[in-house]
N, C-alpha and C positions, 0 to 999 in steps of 0.2 A: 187404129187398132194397135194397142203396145202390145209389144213380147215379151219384157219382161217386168217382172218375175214369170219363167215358164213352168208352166206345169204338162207331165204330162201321165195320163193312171192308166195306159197299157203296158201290161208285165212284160219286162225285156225277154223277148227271145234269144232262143240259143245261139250264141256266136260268140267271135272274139278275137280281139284284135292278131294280125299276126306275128306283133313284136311282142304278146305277153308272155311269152317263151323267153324271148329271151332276156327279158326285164328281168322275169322270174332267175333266171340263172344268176346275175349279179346283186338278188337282195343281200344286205346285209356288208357290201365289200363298198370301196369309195369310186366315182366314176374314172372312167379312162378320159381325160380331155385330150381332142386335138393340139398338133402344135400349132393351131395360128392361134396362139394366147388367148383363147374362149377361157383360159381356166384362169386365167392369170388376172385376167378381166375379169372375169365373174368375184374370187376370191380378195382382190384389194380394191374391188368397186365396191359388187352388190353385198359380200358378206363383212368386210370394213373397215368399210367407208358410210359412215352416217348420213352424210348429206349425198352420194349417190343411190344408197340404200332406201331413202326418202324419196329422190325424184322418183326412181323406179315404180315405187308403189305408190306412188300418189299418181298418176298417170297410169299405169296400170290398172289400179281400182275403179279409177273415173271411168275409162274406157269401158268394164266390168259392169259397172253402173246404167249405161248408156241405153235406153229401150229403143227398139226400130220398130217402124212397122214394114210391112213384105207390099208390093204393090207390083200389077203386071198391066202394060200396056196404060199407064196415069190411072188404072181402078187397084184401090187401097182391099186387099183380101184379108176376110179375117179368121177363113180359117184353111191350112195348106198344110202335106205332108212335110215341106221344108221348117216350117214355124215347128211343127212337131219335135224334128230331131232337132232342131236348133234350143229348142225347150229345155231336153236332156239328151245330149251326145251321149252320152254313155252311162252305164249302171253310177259308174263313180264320179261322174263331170257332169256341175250343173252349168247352161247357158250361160251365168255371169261368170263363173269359173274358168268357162271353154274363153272366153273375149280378154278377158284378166291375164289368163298364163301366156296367149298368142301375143299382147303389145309388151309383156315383161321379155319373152323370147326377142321381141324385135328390136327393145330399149337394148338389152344384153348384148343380143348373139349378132342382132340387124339380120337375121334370117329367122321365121317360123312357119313349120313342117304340121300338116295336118293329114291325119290316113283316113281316108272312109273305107269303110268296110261295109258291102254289099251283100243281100242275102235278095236273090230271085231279082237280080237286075238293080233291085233300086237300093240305094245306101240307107242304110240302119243305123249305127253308129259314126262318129269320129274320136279320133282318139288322136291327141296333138303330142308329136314325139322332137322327143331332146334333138336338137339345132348342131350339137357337137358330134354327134353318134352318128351323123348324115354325110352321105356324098353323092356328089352330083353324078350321072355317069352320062358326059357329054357323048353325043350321037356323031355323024362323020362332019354333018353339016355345022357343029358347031353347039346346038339346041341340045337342050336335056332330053334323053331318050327313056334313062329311070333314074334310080336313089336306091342306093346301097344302105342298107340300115343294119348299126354293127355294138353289141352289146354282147360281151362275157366271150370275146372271142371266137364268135360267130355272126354270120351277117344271112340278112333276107335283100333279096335285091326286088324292086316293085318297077314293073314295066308300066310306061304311061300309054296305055292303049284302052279303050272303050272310050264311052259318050263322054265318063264320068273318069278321068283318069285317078288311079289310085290316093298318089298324094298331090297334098295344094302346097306350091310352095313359095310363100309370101317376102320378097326381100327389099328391104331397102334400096334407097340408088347409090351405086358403087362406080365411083367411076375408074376405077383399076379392076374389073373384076366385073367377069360375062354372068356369073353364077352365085355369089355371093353377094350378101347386101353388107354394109357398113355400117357397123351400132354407135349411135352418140358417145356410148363411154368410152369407144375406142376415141375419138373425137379431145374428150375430156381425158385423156391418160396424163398428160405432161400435168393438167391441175391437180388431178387423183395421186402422181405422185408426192407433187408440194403439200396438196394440204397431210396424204398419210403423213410423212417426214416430219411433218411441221410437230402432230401428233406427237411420232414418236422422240422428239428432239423434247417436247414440255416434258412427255415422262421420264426422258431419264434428267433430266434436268431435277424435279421431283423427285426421283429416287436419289441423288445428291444434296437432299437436303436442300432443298430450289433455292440452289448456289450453283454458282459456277466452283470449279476445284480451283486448285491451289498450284504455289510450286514450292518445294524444299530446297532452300539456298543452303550449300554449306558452305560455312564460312573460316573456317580450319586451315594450315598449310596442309599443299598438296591436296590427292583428291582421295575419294572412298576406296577402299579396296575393294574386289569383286565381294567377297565374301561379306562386308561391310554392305555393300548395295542390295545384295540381294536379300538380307536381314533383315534389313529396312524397307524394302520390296512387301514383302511377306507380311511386314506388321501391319503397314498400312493398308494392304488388300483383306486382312485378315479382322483387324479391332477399330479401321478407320471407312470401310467403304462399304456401299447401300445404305436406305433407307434405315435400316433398324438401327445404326451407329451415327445417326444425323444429329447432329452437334454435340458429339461426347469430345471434349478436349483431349489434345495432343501435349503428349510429354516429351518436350527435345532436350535434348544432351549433345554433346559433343559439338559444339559449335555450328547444330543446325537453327535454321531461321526459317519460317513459314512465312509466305507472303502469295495472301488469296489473289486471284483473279477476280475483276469483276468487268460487268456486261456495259457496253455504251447505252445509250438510251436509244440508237443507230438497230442495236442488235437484238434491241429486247423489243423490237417492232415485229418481232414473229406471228405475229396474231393477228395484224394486220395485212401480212401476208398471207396468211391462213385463211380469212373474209375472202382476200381476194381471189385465192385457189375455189373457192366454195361457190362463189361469184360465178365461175367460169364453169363450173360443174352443172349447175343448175343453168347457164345457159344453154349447154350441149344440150340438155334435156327439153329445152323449151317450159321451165319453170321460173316464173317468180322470184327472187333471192326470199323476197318477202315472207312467202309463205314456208317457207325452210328455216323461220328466225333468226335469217343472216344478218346481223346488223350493220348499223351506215346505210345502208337500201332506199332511198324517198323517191322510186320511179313514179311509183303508182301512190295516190291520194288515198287509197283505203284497203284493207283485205279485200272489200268485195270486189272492188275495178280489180287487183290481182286475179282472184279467182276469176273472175270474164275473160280476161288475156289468158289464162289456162287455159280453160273450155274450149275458146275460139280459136289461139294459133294452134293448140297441143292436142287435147283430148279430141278433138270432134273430127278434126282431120284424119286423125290416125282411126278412129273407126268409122270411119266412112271407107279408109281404104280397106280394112278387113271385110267389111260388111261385103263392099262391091267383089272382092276378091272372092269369097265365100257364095254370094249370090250365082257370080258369073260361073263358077266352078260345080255347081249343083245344078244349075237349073235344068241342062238336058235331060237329067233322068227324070224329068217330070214334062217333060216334052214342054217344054216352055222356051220359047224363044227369047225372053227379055225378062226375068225376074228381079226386082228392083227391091234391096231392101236400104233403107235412109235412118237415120237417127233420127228418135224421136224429141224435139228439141221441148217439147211440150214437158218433158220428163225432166228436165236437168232443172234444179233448183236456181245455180247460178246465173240463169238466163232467164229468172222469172221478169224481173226489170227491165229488157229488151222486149220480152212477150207481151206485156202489159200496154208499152209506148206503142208495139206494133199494130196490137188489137184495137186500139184506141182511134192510129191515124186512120185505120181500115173502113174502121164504124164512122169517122166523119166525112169518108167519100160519099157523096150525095149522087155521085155521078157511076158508081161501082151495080152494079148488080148483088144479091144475096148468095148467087153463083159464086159470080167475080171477087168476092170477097170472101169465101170460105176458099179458093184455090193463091188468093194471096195470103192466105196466114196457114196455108197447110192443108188445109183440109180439100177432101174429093167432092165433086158437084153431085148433090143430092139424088137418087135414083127416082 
């Protein structure tokens, strides 16, 4: 049974989250980032940085992408109040949306924050809340007791008590840190700053008339006077320098001599150092170089083997661990002791080539049951 695309056609009832208060206070103003450089990360990774901006949502999407189906005790169910809300979390968040924003939070922040909100015991909505705006609020023993939630200068604090504790909170492994998880891009910062630099080093380079500058020899007795220097200072920031003045000739006088600088072939290897910063980003990510049009790349024989190395170490992992997370964190209010939801692999394009080979070796077990062979390729035994 896949889930998604979810649909789901009962009218949302009355309720709401209870951080939409204070969302609402800070429309329209820029966020408050913490100082453990969420912001700092966010802004010269995911907003740019082209090629961390690309792993991001290539991984994020995929994951977005991914169908599950819900299964309790090895029997695959097809129809559950979980599958429901997992359909549509909330009036404004659809199921691929809800899966998409939580691994882009995890790629970012290595922490995502998920709130249910309950009406008459059992949870109705989720609504996934910003990773920086959050605090732990460790208990005596060490353990998360609740989460501080803090926007426009006010906070809600959410006690984790009932079946179904308020928020889920999913983090990567950190191993400096009882509470926080660790995001790849933090991972990738030393590449992140090479490759921006590398960047900003071609533009102005480019706004130089992509030349390296010059120096002014005088060659006169004696040297310039102040007054003299700073004349000369002046003309040339003023009728000689940026883009719009790129290669208007110089008028010297007075026994000055212009003699350009130029680049080694050593130094003008930036670009290749740039590949290799890119190289190292998209490793943090567990992407490809390939699929980011890094060039020099010949790991993988084809796009498609790329794309399968995606799927397999990156995408599938990472929502299997949401899924489980999500599953294990809901199933009590449904009195359920073991609610199982799995990716549906039958769903990913990229892995049609593996399903095919699989179906194939299945079908020629002579020795297999019709049982036994619908529970080796996925499927549940017949009722």
């Amino acid at each position: 049974m896949k889930l998604f695309p979810f649909r789901r056609n009962a009218p949302p009832e009355a309720k709401a989250s209870r951080t939409q208060a204070l969302v609402a206070l800070i429309a329209g103003h820029r966020p408050r980032w913490t100082p453990r450089d969420y912001g700092a990360l966010a802004r010269e990774g995911y907003q740019r940085n082209a090629v961390a901006h690309r792993c991001v949502r290539l991984v994020a999407e995929a994951v977005g992408q991914v169908g599950f189906t819900l299964s309790e005790d090895g029997r695959e169910i097809a129809a559950h109040p979980l599958i429901e809300l997992l359909a549509r979390p909330n009036p404004r968040l659809s199921g691929t949306g809800l899966m998409e924003v939580l691994a882009a939070h995890l790629l970012i922040a290595g922490n995502a924050y998920v709130e249910a909100v309950a009406l008459d015991g059992a949870p109705r909505e989720l609504h996934v809340l910003r990773p920086d705006r959050m605090r732990v609020v460790p208990a005596a023993d060490g353990w998360a007791q609740g989460y501080d939630y803090t926007a426009g200068g006010r906070s809600v604090r959410f006690t984790q008590e009932g079946a179904v504790p308020p928020i889920l909170h999913v983090a990567l492994f950190n191993p400096l840190d009882d509470h926080y998880g660790a995001p790849p891009l933090e991972a990738a910062q030393m590449a992140l700053d090479l490759h921006n630099a590398a960047g900003a080093w071609n533009k102005a380079l480019l706004d130089n008339a992509a030349r390296p500058s010059g120096a002014l020899v005088y060659g006169g007795a004696g040297n310039l006077s102040d007054e003299q220097f700073e004349r000369l200072k002046e003309e040339l920031e003023a009728n000689f320098s940026g883009s719009a003045n790129a290669g208007r000739p110089l008028l010297l006088e007075g026994g000055l001599d212009w003699r350009p600088l130029s680049l080694t072939p050593k130094d003008m290897d930036f670009l290749e150092a740039k590949n290799a910063a890119a190289r190292e980003i998209a490793l943090a990510f567990g992407v490809p170089p390939m699929m980011l049009g890094i060039p020099g790349d010949a790991t993988y024989a084809n796009y498609a083997e790329a794309s399968r190395v995606l799927w397999r170490q990156t995408v599938l992992p990472l929502a299997r661990r949401l899924a489980a997370d999500l599953a294990g964190w809901l199933a009590p209010a449904y009195g359920a002791a073991r609610l199982v939801l799995e990716p549906d692999l039958d769903t990913v394009e990229a892995l049609s080539f593996e399903r095919e080979a699989l179906w194939r070796r299945v079908n020629e077990a002579s020795f297999l049951t019709d049982d036994e062979k619908r529970q080796a390729v996925g499927y549940g035994v017949r009722e």
